[in-house]
C-alpha positions in Angstrom: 142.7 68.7 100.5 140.7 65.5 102.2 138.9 66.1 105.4 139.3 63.8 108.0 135.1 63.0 109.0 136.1 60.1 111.5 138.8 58.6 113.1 138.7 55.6 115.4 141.0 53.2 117.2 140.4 49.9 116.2 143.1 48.3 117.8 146.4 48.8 119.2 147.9 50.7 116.5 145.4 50.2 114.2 143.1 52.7 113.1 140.4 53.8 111.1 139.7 57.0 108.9 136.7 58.2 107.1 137.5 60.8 104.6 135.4 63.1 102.5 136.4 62.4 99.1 133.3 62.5 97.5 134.9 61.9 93.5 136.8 58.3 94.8 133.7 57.5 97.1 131.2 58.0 93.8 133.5 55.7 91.7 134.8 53.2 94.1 134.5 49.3 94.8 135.2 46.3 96.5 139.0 45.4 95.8 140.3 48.8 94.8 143.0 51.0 96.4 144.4 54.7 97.2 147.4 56.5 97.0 148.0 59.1 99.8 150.2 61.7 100.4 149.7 63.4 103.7 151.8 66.5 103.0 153.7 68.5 100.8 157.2 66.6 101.9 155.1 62.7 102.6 155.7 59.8 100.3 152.8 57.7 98.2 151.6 54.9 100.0 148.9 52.8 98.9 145.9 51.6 101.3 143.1 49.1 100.3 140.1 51.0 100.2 137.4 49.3 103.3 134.4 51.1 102.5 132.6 54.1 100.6 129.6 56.3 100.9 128.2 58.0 98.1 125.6 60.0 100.3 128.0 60.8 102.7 130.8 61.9 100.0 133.3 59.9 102.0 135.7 56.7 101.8 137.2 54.5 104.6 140.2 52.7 105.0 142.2 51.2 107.9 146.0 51.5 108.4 148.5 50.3 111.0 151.1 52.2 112.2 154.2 50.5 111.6 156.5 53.0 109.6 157.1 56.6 109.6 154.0 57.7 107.3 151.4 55.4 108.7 152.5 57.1 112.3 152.8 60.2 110.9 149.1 60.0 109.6 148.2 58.4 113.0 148.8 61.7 114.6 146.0 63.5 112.5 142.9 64.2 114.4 139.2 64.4 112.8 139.0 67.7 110.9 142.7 67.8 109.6 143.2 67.3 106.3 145.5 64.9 103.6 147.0 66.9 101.2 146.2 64.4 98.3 144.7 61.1 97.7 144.2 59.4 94.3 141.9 56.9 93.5 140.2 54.6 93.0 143.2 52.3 91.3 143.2 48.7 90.3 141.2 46.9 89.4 137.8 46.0 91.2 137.3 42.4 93.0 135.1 39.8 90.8 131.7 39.5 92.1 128.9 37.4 91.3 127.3 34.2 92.5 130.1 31.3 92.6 128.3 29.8 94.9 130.6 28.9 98.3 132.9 31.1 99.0 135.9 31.1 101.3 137.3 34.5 102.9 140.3 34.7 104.6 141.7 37.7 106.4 144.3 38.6 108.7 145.4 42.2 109.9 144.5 45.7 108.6 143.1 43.6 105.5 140.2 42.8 107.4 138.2 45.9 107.4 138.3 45.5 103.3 137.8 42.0 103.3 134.3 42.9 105.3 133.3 45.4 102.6 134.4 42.0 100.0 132.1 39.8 102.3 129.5 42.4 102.5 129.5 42.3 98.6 129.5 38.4 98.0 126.5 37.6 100.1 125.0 40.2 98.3 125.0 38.7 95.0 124.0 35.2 96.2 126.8 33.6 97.7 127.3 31.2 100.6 130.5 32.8 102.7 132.5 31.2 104.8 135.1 33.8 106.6 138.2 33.3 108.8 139.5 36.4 110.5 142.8 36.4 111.8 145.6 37.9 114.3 148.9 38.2 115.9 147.1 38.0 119.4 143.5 38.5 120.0 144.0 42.3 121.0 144.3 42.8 117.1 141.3 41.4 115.9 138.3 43.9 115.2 134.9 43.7 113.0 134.6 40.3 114.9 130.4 40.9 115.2 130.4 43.0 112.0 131.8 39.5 110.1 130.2 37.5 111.7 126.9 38.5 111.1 127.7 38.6 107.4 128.9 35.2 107.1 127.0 32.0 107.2 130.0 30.2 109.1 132.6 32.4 110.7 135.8 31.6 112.7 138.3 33.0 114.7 142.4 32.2 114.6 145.6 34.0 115.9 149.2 32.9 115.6 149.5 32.7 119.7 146.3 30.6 120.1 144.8 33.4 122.4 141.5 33.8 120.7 140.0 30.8 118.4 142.0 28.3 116.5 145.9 28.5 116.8 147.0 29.0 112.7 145.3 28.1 109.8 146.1 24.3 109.9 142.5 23.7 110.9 141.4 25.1 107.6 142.0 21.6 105.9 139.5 19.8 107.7 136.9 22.3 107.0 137.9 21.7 103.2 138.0 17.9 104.1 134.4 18.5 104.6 132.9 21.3 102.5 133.6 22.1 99.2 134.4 25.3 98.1 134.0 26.8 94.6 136.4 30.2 95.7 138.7 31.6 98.1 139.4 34.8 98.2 142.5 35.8 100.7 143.6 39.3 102.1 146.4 39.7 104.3 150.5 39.5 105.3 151.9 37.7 102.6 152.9 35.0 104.7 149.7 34.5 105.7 148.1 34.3 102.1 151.1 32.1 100.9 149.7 29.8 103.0 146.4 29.7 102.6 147.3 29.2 98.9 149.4 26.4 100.1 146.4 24.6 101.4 143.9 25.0 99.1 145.9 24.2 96.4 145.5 20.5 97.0 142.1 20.8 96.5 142.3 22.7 93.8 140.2 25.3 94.6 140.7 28.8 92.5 142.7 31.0 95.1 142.8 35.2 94.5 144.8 37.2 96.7 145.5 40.8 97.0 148.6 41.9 96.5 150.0 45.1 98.0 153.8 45.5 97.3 156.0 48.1 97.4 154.3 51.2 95.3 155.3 54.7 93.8 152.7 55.7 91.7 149.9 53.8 91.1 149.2 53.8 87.5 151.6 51.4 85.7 154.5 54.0 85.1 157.3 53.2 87.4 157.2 49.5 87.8 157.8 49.2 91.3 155.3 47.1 91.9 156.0 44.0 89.6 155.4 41.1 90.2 155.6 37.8 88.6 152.5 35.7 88.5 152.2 32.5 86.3 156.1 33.4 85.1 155.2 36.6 83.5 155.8 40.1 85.2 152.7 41.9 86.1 151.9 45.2 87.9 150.2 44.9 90.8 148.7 48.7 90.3 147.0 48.0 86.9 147.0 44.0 86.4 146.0 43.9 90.0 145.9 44.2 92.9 144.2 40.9 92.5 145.5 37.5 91.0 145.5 34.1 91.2 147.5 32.5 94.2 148.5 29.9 92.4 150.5 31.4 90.3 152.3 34.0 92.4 155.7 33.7 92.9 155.3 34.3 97.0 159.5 33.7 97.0 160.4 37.2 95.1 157.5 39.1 96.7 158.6 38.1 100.1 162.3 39.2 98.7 161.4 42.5 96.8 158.9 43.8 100.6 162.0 43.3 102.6 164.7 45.2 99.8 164.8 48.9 101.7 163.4 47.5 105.3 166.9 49.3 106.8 166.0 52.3 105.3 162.3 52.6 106.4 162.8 51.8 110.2 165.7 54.7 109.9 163.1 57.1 108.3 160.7 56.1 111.2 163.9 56.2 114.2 164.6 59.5 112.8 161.4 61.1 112.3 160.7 59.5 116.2 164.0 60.9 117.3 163.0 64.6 115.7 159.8 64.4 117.7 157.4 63.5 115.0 158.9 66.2 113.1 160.1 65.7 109.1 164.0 65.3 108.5 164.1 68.7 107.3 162.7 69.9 110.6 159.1 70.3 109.8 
């Protein structure tokens, strides 16, 4: 069992739990992931690990509550416990000094993109970082970013806070050259930001979170094909080149049981945040 230490709201919907998990917390980094199971009758999901602290014995990660599980664990108060959480899987994000570095987040993937920013200045590099939203009521971490990053903006889809999109993102490559990108986010979102650095061919990773079972290469649920050859996104990954990612089938293979999961999450709503089986 993993003790709930803190729990905040982020943002609408969005939240934040530090867990004491003193084994993952000892062995984790940047880029790695979790798989969670809240209760003897939850499903696996994965989350993207957003920070660790090995004096503290505890791990962080951010979640938004969009299907039955990620509600279900958004009921949990500080002190409860999560039956079981595996990790750390994948493998960890490349850091070193490449020299200027482009970081591009949008959504829950922000709060591990900061730990990923964090970890690039560290070892020498330049970071630029562009943090994005729906609307501005999602964004959080703005001051925590921004006072990592040596240039920092803001975008959302709506135009409410910042730029509106990522179009803008060519002319700051019109005038500064990057030597990485590194992109976390909906895949939408990192689709395009591959799209437009491609054209100025600068090496593109982004972290890919499909659909997931187990975590460790045995069921291949999470395939994906990168560079025409299948890949896991548990053990290959859950970093690759954006280049090479075939953003068409991922899209396709996210959306395959979307009917079922907002059924799981009408029904588990309609039992009163109870389990189908009347838990």
């Amino acid at each position: 069992m993993y003790k709930i230490v803190t729990k905040k709201e982020l943002a609408p919907k969005i939240k934040l739990f530090e867990v004491y998990a003193p084994e993952i917390a000892e062995k984790a980094k940047p880029g790695q992931f979790i798989i969670l199971i809240i209760d003897e009758k939850g499903e696996r999901i994965p989350l993207t690990i957003a920070g660790y602290n090995t004096e503290k014995g505890t791990i962080t990660f951010v979640f938004n509550e969009v299907g039955k599980t990620t509600k279900q664990l958004g009921l949990l108060k500080e002190g409860d416990c999560i039956q079981s959480i595996t990790g750390p899987l994948g493998n960890p994000s490349e850091i070193r000094n490449f020299g200027k570095v482009l970081c591009v987040a949008g959504g829950v993937m922000i709060a591990p993109m900061l730990l990923q920013v964090k970890a690039l200045r560290e070892a020498g590099n330049t970071v630029t970082t562009v943090m994005g939203a729906r609307i501005k009521e999602l964004l959080f971490f703005e001051e925590e970013m921004r006072a990592l990053s040596h240039n920092f903006y803001v975008a959302t889809d709506d135009g409410s806070k910042g730029y509106k999109g990522l179009s803008f993102l060519k002319e700051v490559l019109e005038k500064e050259k990057f030597d990485r990108c590194v992109t976390m986010g909906p895949v939408v979102m990192m689709q395009n930001v591959c799209e437009i650095t491609k054209p100025f061919g600068i090496p593109t990773i982004v972290t890919l979170t499909p659909i997931m079972v187990d975590g460790m290469g045995m069921c291949g649920v999470c395939r994906v094909t990168v560079g025409g050859e299948t890949k896991f996104a548990c053990v290959d990954g859950p970093e690759f080149d954006g280049h090479k990612v075939d953003f068409e089938e991922l899209v396709k293979r996210q959306r395959m049981f979307l009917p079922e999961e907002r059924l799981s999450s009408l029904l588990w709503e309609k039992l009163g945040g109870r389990g189908c089986g009347g838990r």
